[in-house]
KESE-415702 format. One record per residue (C-alpha): residue in one letter; x, y, z. Coordinates in steps of 0.02 Angstrom, whole numbers, plus 50000, padded with zeros to 5 digits. Each point is the difference from the previous one (the first is absolute). Last residue first. Example, Ala and Ser with C-alpha at 12.3 -4.5 7.8 and 13.67 -1.06 7.14 Angstrom:
<recs>
s506844994750357
a499314982850033
</recs>
This chain:
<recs>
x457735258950142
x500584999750189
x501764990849974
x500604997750177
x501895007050000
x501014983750045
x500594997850204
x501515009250076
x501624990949970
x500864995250187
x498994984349992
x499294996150185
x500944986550082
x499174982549977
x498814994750167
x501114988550123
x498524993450111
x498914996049867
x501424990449900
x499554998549827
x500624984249895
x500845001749835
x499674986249888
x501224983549994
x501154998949862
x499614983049909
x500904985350075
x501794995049914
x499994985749887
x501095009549857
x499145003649850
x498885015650100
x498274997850108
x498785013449988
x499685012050154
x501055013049942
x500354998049810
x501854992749990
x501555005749980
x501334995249900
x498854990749855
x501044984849957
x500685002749802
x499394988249881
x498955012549893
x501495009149920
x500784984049949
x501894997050077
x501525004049930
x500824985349927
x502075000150058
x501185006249834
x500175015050052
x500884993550186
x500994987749915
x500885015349898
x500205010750148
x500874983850080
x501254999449847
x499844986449901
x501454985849984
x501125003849865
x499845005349814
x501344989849927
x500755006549833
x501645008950094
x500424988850115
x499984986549847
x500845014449907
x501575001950156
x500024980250002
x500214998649816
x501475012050014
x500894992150129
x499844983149893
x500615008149842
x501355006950083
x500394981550101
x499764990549820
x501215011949912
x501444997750141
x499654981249966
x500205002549772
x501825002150052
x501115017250011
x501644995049934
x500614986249897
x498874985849961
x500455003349806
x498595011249981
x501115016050098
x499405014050114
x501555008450077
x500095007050181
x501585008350076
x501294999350114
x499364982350023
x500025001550208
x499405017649998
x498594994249848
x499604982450109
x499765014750137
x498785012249902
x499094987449926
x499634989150147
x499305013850095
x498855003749848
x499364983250014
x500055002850173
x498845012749986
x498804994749859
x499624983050092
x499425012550151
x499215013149890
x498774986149935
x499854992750178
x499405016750055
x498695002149861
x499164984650031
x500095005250195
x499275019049958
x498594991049876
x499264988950160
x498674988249938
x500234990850159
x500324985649909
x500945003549847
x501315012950124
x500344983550097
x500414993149828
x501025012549953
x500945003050163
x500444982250006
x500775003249806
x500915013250088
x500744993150148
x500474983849859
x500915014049895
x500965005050142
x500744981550038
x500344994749826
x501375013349988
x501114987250099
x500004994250196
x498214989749957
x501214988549879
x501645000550065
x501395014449915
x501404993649893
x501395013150037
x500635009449836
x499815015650080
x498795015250002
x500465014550111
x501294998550147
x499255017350094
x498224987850032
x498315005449944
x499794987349819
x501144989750074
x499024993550139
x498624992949889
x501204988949910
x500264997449817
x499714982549922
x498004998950011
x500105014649853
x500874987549909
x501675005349914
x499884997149811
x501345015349984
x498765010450096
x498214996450066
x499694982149931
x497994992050044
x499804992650183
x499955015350088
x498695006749875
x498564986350035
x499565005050181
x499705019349925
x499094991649825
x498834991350127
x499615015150096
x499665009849822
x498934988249944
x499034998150155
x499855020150007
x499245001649827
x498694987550051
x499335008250163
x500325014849902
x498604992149872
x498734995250138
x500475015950108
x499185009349839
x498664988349957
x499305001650169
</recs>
């Protein structure tokens, strides 16, 4: 309990830190919200062309804050951990073509470079992999089935009851044998006891 309870809360943090990157600079003060989904898997590469608001890198990390919380109420760990590798992807999508479209990558404080948005989406991925991580899940059926009470020794129903005595159920008692004159029992094929003579 205490477990999903604190990856419950690890994963809300890192599915609002997802939806918050976009909006934070990614490169040279350039909003994550700026660069277009379609870029990231077209031949073209990244390009200076403003991109609309659920068409941009917005739009992924949404799928996987949804993920998150879907993951929070079923008490799923392999959704938490699936939206954690999804903001991680395209993160590291993003990387690879803003560094073919850059030449290469710098990290500068002056706004310059890698911004403090492509931070929040790795630290987001990565809180989403440890939420998945910390939860415990739902219980297994083998665990639901230990955890049922076993019943008393004394409260079981007898199976079978005395003949001629009437069981839990309602039933009528077993009715004694009745001997048909006419239809004498077969002789037993066992010859009789020895007759003790001391």
């Amino acid at each position: 309990m205490i477990r999903n309870a604190l990856g419950s809360l690890l994963g809300l943090i890192g599915a609002t830190a997802a939806v918050w990157s976009p909006f934070r600079a990614w490169y040279d003060g350039r909003h994550g919200r700026d660069y277009r989904i379609e870029e990231l898997f077209s031949s073209a590469g990244i390009t200076e062309d403003k991109a609309a608001l659920l068409g941009s890198l917005l739009l992924p990390f949404l799928f996987a804050a949804l993920l998150a919380l879907v993951a929070i109420v079923l008490r799923s760990r392999l959704l938490m951990a699936f939206s954690g590798v999804v903001v991680l992807g395209f993160a590291v999508l993003w990387m690879v073509r803003q560094g073919q479209a850059a030449g290469s990558l710098s990290v500068g404080g002056d706004g310059a470079g890698l911004g403090d948005g492509v931070a929040n989406a790795f630290g987001a991925g990565a809180l989403l992999i440890l939420a998945a991580a910390v939860m415990s899940g739902r219980p297994r059926r083998r665990d639901r089935v230990a955890r049922e009470p076993v019943p008393e020794p004394g409260s079981y129903p007898e199976p079978y009851p005395e003949r001629g005595q009437r069981g839990p159920s309602s039933e009528p008692p077993y009715p004694e044998p009745v001997e048909d004159p006419a239809h004498p029992p077969a002789p037993s094929a066992w010859p009789p006891p020895p007759k003790d003579h001391s």
